[in-house]
C-alpha positions as CSV (number, residue, x, y, z in Angstrom):
1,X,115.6,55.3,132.5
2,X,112.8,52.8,133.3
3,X,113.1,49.1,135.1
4,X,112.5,46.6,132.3
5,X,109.8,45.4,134.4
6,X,107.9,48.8,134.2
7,X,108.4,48.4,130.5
8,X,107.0,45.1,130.4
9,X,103.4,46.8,131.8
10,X,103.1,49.5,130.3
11,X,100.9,49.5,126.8
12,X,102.1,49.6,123.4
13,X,101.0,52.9,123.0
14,X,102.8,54.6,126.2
15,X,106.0,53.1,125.3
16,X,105.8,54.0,121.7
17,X,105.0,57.6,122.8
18,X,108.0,57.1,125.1
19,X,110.5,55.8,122.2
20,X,108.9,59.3,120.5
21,X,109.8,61.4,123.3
22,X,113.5,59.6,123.6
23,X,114.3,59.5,120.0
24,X,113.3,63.3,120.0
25,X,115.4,63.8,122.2
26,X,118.5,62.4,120.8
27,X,117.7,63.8,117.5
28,X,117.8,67.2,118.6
29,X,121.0,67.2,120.3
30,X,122.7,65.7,116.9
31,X,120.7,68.5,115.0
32,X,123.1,70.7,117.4
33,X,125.7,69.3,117.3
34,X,125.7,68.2,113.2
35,X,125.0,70.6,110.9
36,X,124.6,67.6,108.3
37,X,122.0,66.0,110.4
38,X,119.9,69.0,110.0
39,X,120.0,68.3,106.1
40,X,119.6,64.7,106.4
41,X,117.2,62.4,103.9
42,X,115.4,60.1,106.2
43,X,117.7,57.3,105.3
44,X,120.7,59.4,106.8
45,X,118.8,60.2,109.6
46,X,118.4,56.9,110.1
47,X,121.6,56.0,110.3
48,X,122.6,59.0,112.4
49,X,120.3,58.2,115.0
50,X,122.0,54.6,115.4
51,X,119.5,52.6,117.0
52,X,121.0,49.0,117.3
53,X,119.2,46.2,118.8
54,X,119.9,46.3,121.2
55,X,118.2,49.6,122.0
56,X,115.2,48.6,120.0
57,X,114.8,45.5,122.1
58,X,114.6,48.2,124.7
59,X,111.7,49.6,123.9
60,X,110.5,46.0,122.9
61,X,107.8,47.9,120.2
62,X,107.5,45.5,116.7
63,X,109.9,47.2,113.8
64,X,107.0,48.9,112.3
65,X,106.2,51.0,115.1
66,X,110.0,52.1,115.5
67,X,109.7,53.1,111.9
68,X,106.9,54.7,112.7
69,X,108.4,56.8,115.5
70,X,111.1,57.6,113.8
71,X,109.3,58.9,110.5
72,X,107.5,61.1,113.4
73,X,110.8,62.6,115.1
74,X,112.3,63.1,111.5
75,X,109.2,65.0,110.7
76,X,109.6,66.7,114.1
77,X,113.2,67.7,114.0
78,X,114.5,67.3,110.2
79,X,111.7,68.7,108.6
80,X,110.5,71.0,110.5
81,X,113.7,72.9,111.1
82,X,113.9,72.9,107.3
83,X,110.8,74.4,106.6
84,X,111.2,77.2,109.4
85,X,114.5,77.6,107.9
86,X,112.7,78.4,104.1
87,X,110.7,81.1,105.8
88,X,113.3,82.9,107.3
């Protein structure tokens, strides 16, 4: 993981692609391990994912744009894996 003081100077828009990367992360080794998470609504998901303050402050992006990622990575991981699993 990053210094905080790299954090600090990178832009808004690296470290929200960042939080996108790390959260996708994560969520895909739940969806491996959880076969619930894989069937999650977003507010679930949400919840699954447990991101607390103090991994938010982190990151240091506004709420909206954690929402934002997260809508992406559910999108990504949750969604996704439930369409490919409808066309199988």
């Amino acid at each position: 993981m990053a210094p905080l003081q790299s954090w600090d100077q990178m832009n808004p828009r690296t470290v929200y692609e960042k939080a996108v990367q790390d959260f996708t992360e994560t969520a895909r080794r739940l969806a491996r391990l959880n076969q619930h998470f894989r069937q999650a609504s977003f507010a679930e998901f949400e919840m699954l994912m447990a991101l607390d303050d103090e991994v938010l402050k982190r990151y240091g992006l506004p709420k909206s744009m954690v929402k934002q990622a997260l809508i992406k990575v559910y999108e990504t991981v949750v969604l996704d894996q439930q369409r490919n699993r409808d066309h199988s």
